[in-house]
matplotlib code that plots the C-alpha trace (Angstrom):
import matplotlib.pyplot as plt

x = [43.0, 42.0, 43.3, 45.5, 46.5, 47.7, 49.5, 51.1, 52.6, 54.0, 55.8, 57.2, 58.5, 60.0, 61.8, 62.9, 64.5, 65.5, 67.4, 69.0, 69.9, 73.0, 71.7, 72.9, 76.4, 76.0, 79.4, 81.1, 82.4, 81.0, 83.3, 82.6, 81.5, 79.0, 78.0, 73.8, 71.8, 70.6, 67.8, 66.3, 66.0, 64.2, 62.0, 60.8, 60.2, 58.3, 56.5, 56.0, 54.8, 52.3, 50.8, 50.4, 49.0, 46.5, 45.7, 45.1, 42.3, 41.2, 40.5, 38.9, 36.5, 38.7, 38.9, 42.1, 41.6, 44.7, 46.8, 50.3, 51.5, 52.8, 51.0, 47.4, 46.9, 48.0, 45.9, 42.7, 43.0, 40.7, 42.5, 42.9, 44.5, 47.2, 47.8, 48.2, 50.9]
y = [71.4, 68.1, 67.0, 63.9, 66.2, 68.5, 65.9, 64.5, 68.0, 68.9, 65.4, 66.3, 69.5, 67.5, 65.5, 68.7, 69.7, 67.0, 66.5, 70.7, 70.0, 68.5, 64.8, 64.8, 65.0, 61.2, 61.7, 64.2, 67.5, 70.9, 72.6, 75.5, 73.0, 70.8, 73.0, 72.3, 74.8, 76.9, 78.7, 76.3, 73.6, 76.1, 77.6, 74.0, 72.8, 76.1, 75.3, 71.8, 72.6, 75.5, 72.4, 70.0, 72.7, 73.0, 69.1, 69.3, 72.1, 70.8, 67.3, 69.2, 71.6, 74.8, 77.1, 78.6, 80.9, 81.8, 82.4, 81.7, 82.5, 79.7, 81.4, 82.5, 79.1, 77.3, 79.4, 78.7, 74.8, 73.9, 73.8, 69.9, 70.0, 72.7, 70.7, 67.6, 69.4]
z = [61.6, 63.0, 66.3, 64.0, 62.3, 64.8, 66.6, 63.2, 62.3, 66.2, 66.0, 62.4, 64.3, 67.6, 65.2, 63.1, 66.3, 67.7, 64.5, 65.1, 68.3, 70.7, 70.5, 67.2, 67.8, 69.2, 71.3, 69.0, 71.0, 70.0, 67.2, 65.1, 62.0, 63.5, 66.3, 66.6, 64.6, 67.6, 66.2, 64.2, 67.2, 69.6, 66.7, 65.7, 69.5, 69.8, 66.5, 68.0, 71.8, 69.8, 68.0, 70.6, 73.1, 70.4, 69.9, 73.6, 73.0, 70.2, 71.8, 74.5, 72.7, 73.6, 70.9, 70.2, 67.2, 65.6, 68.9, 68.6, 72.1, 74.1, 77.4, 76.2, 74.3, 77.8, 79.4, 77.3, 78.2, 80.9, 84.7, 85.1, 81.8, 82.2, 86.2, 84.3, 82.1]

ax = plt.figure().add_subplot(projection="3d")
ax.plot(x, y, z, "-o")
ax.set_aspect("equal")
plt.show()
């Protein structure tokens, strides 16, 4: 996938999240029926930090295969990269 790409589809998942999570109560206290959808808000953010880690590599010719851990793609990027992060 290319790098716009990348970053295009991991802010389409922030949002997703963004839209799961406790923000979007604007003010409104926790009850059982709007309670933020947990699972979905840190699955999306994970879906989201997996693709801009790899926008990062891909903008700085580090191949990432098909890794989907968080830690070995973060590890791939080059040193000043992950310090910068």
């Amino acid at each position: 996938m290319k790098l716009a790409g990348l970053h295009e589809n991991a802010n389409a998942f922030f949002e997703a999240a963004k839209r799961c999570g406790w923000s979007r109560l604007k003010g409104q206290s926790p009850t059982k029926e709007n309670e933020p959808l947990l699972v979905p808000e840190k699955a999306n953010m994970a879906f989201a930090c997996e693709l801009y880690l790899k926008a990062i590599a891909e903008a700085t010719k580090v191949d990432t295969g098909k890794i989907h851990d968080l830690n070995k793609i973060f590890g791939k990027l080059q040193e000043k990269d992950r310090n910068e992060i």
